[in-house]
N, C-alpha and C positions, 0 to 999 in steps of 0.2 A: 559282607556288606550289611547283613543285619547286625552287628553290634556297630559299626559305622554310626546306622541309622539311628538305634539305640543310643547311643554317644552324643548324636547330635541333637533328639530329644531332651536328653537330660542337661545338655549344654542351655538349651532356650529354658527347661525349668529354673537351672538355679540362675540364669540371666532375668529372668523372671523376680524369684525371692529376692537378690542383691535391686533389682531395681524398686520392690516395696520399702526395701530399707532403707533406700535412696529417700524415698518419699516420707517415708518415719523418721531420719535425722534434718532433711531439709527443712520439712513444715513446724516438726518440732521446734527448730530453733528460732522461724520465724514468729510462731504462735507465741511462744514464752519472752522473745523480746518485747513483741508487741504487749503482750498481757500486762509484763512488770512494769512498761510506760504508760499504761492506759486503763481504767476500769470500764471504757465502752465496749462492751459487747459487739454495737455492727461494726465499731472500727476495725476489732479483733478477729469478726469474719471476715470484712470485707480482703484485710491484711492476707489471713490465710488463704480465702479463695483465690486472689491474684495467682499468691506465692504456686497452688496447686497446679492451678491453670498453666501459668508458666514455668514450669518444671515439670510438667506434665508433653507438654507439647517440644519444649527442648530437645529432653529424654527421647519421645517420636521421630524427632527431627533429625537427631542424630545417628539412631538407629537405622533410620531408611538413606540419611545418605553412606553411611558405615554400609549398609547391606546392600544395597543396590552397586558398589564399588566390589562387593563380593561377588555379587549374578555377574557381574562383565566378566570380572575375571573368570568365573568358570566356564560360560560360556566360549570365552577366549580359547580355555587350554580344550574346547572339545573341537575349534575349530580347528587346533592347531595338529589333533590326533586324525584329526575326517582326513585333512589335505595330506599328512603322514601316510596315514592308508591308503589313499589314491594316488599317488606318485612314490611311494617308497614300502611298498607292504610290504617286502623282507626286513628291512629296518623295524616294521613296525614289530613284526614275527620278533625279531629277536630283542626288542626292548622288552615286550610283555616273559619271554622265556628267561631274560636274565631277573626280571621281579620274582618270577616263583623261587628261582633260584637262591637271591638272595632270603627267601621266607623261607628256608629250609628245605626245599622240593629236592629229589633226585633228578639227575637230566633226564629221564624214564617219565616220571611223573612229569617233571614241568613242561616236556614236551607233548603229553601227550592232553594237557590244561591248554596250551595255546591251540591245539588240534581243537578241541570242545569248541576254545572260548572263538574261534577264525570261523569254524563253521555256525556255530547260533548267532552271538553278537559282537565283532570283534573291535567295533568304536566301544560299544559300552564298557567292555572289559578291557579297554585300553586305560578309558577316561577312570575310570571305578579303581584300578591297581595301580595308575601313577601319580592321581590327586586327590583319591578319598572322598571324592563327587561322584552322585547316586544320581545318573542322566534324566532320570522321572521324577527328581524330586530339589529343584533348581532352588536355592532359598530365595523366600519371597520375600522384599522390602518393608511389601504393606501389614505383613504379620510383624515383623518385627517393631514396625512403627506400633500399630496398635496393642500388641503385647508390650511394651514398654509405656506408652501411653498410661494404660489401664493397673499395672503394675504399680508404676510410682503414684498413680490417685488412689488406690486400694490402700497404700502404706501409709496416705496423707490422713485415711480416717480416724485412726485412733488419737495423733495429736490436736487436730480439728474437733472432735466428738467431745472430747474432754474438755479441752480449754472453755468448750460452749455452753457444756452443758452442768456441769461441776458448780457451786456455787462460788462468789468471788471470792471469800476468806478459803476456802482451800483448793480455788482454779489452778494453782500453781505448780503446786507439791504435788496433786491430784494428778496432774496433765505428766510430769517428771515419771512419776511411780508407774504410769500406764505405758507411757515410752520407755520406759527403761523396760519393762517387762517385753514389751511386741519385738523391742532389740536384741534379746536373750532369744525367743523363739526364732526371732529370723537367722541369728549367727547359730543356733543350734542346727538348722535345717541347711542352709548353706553350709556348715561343716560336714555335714551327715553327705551332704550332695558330691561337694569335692573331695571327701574322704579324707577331711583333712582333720587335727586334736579340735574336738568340738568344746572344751572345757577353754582353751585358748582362743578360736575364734569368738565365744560368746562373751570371755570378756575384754576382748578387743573393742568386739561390738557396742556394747556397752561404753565401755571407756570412751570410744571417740562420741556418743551420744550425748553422755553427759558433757562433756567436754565445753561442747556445742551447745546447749541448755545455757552451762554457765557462763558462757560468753557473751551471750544474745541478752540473756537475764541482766548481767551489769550490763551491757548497755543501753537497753532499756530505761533500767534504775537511773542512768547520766541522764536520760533525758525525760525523764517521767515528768507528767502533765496531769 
C-alpha cells in the first residue's frame, strides 16, 4: 500500500506539472495573438487575464467533476466489499486468498495473509487488494479542483510576465524565447516523472508550443489594428 500511495502522489505531481504547461501553451498563444494585433498594453492584459481566469477555472471544473465521479466509484466498490463480508464472508475469505495467490504467495502464506488480514481489517484488505484504494485516503474533488486551478495559473506567469513587461520592439520574440524555455523545463520534469525519453518529450513540448505561437501570431498579423 505504500508504494500505492507513493504512486498516487506522484500521479497528482506530474498532473500538476502537465497542468502548468497547460497554462504556458494556452496563455502563450493567447498573449502573442493578441500582442501581434495590438500595441495596447491593458488590451494585452486584459486579453490574457480572461484567457487565465478561464482556463484556469475549466481546468478546476473538470478535475472535480472527473474526481468527484472517482470518490463514488470507490466508495461504491467498498460498499459492495462491506455487504460481501456480511452475507457471504467465505466468498469474501476466498476472493482475498486467490489475490495473494495470484501475487505469487504459497497457499501456506496466502492463507495465513487472509488469517492476519480477517482478524485486524478484513473490509480494508479487501478494498486495498482488489481496487488499489487506500480506505483513509478517499481522493478529494476539492484538491484536485484547486491543484489544477493554481497549476494552470502558475504556468499562465511566464507568458503574461513577459508579453507585459518586455518592451514593445522586442515583446514578441522575448515572450516566444521565455516560453519555449518554461516548455523544455516542464517536458523535462514531466518526462523525468513518467519515466519516459526526456530528450523526446521536451521537444515534443516545445514543438506543439511553438506551433501554437505561430498560429495565434498570424492570426493576429490578419487582423492587426
Amino acid at each position: 500500500m505504500e508504494n500505492q500511495s507513493f504512486s498516487r502522489r506522484l500521479n497528482i505531481l506530474r498532473a500538476g506539472v502537465l497542468g502548468a504547461n497547460d497554462g504556458i501553451i494556452s496563455i502563450a498563444g493567447v498573449v502573442i495573438g493578441v500582442a501581434s494585433a495590438s500595441s495596447n498594453i491593458w488590451f494585452i492584459f486584459l486579453s490574457g487575464l480572461s484567457a487565465i481566469l478561464a482556463g484556469a477555472f475549466s481546468m478546476a471544473g473538470g478535475e472535480y467533476v472527473s474526481v468527484s465521479t472517482q470518490k463514488d466509484t470507490e466508495k461504491a466498490a467498498v460498499e459492495v466489499e462491506k455487504k460481501l463480508l456480511a452475507e457471504h464472508p467465505d466468498i469474501a475469505r476466498k476472493s482475498l486468498y486467490d489475490i495473494y495467490i495470484a501475487q505469487g504467495e504459497c497457499e501456506t502464506a496466502a492463507d495465513m495473509k487472509v488469517n492476519v488480514a480477517f482478524y485486524k481489517d478484513p473490509l480494508k484488505h479487501l478494498v486495498e487488494e482488489k481496487y488499489g484504494i487506500e480506505m483513509d485516503e478517499f481522493t478529494n474533488p476539492w484538491h484536485a479542483a484547486f491543484s489544477s486551478f493554481f497549476a494552470f495559473a502558475l504556468g499562465s506567469l511566464p507568458p503574461t510576465l513577459s508579453v507585459l513587461l518586455f518592451p514593445q520592439n522586442t515583446r514578441i520574440i522575448a515572450t516566444v524565447i521565455v516560453v519555449a524555455l518554461s516548455l523544455l523545463l516542464t517536458g523535462y520534469v514531466s518526462a523525468r516523472l513518467g519515466k519516459a525519453p526526456v530528450k523526446a518529450a521536451m521537444l515534443r513540448n516545445l514543438g506543439v508550443g511553438l506551433l501554437t505561437m505561430a498560429v495565434t501570431y498570424f492570426v493576429g498579423q490578419f487582423f492587426h489594428v
